[in-house]
ChimeraX commands (.cxc) that place a marker at each C-alpha (Angstrom):
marker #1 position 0.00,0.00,0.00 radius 0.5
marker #1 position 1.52,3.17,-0.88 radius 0.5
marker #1 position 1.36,5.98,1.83 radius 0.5
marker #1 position 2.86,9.61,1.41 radius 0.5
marker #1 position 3.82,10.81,5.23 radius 0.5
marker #1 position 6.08,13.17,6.50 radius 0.5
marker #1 position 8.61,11.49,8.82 radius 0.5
marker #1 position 11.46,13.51,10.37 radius 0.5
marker #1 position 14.72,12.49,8.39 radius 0.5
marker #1 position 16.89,11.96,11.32 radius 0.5
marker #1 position 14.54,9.92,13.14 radius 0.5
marker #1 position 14.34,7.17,9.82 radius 0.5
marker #1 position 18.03,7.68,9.61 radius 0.5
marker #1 position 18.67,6.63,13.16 radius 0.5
marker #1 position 15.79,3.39,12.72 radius 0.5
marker #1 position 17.84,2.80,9.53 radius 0.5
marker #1 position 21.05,2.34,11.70 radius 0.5
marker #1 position 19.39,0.25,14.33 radius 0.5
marker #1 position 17.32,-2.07,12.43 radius 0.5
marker #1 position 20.34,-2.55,9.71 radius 0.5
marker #1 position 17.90,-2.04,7.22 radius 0.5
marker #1 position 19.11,-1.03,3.52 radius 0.5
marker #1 position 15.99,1.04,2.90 radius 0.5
marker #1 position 13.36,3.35,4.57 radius 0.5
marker #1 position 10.51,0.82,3.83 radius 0.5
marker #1 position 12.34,-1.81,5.25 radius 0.5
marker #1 position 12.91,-0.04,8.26 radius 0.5
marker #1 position 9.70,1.26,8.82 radius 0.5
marker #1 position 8.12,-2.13,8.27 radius 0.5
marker #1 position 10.50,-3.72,11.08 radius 0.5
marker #1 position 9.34,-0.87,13.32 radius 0.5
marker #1 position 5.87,-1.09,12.91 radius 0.5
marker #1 position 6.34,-5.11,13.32 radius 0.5
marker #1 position 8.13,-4.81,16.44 radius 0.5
marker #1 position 5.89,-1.90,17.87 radius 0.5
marker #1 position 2.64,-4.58,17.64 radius 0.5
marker #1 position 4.55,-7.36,19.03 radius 0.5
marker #1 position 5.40,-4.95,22.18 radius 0.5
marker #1 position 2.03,-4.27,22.33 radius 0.5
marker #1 position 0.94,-7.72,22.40 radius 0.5
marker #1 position 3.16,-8.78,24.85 radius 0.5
marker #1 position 2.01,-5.73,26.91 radius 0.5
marker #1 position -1.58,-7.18,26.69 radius 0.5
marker #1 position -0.49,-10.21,27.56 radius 0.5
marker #1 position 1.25,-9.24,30.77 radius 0.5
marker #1 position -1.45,-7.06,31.91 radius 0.5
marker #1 position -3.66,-10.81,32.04 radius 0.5
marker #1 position -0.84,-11.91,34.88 radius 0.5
marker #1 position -2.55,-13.49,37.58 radius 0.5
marker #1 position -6.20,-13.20,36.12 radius 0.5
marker #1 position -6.53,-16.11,34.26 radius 0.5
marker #1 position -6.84,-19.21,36.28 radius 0.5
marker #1 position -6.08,-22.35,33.92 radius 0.5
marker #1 position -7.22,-25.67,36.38 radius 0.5
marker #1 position -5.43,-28.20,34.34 radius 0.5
marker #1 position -4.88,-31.70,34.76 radius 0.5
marker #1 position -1.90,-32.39,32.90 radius 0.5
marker #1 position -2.10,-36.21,33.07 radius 0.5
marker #1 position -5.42,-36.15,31.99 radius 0.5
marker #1 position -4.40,-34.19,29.09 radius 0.5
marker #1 position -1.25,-36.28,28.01 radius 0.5
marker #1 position -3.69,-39.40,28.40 radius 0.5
marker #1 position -6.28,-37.97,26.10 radius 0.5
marker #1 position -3.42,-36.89,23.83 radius 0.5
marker #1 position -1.98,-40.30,23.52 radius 0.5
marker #1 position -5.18,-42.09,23.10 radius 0.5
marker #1 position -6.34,-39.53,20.36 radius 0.5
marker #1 position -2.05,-40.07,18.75 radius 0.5
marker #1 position -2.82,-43.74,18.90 radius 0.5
marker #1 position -6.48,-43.52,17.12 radius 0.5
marker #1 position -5.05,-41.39,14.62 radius 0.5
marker #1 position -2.16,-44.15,13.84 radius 0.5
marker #1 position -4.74,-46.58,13.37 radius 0.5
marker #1 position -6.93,-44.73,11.10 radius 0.5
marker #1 position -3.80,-44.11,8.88 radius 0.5
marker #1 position -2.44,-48.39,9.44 radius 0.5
marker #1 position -5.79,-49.16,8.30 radius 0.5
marker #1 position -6.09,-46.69,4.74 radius 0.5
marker #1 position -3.07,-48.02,3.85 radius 0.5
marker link #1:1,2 radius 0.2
marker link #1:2,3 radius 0.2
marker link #1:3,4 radius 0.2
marker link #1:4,5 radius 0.2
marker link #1:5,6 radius 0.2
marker link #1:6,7 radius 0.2
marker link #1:7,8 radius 0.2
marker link #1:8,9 radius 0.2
marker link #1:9,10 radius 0.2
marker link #1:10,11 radius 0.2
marker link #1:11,12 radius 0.2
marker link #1:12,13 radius 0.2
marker link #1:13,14 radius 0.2
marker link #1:14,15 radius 0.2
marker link #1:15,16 radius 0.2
marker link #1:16,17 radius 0.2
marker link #1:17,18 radius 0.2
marker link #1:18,19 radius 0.2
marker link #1:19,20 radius 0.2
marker link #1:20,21 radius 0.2
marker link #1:21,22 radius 0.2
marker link #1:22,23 radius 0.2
marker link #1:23,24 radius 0.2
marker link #1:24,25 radius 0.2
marker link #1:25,26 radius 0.2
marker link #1:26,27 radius 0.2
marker link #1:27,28 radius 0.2
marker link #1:28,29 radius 0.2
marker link #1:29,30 radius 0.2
marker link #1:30,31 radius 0.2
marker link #1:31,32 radius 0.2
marker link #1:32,33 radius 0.2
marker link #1:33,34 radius 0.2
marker link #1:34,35 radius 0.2
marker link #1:35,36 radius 0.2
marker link #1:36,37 radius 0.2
marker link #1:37,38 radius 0.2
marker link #1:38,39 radius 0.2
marker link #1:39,40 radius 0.2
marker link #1:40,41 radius 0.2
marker link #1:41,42 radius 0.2
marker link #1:42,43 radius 0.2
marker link #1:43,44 radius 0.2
marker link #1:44,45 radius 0.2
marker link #1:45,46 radius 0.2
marker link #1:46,47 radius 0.2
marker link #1:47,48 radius 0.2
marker link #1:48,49 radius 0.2
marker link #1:49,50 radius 0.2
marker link #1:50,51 radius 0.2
marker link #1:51,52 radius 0.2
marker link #1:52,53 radius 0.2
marker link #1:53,54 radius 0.2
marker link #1:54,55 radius 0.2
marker link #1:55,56 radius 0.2
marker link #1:56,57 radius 0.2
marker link #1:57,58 radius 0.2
marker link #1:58,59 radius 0.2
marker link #1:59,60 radius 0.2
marker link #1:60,61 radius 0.2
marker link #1:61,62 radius 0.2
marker link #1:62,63 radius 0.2
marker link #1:63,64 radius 0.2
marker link #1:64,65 radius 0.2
marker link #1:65,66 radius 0.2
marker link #1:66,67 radius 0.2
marker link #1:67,68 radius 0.2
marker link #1:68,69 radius 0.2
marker link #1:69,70 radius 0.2
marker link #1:70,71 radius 0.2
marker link #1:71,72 radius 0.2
marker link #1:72,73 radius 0.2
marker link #1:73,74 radius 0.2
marker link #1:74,75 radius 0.2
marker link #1:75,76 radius 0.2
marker link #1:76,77 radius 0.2
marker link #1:77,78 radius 0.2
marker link #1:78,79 radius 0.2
view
């Protein structure tokens, strides 16, 4: 998508230098990409300690297995 915006030039020069990118596009696009993962993570973090998970994790590796096991079957038996 092409965009016209005016960006100071010493402030893409500097992300130029930092993200070792070869062009102003390329910079920008790691910027923007590594602003939204921040921001993600930030979300993330802010969920710390409000979402319970009551897991059972041998019930879940034996429902795992059985479901690996059914699968193997399946595929033994098409063959």
């Amino acid at each position: 998508m092409r965009t016209t915006l005016n960006l100071d030039d010493q402030l893409i020069k500097e992300l130029m230098q930092i993200t070792g990118a070869r062009t102003k596009t390329e910079a920008i696009h790691q910027a923007i990409a590594a602003f939204i993962r921040q921001k993600r993570l930030e979300g993330l973090k802010a969920l710390s300690g409000k979402v319970r998970l009551d897991l059972d994790w041998r019930t879940l590796e034996k429902q795992e297995l059985k479901a690996q096991e059914q699968r193997e079957r399946r595929l033994r038996g098409h063959r």
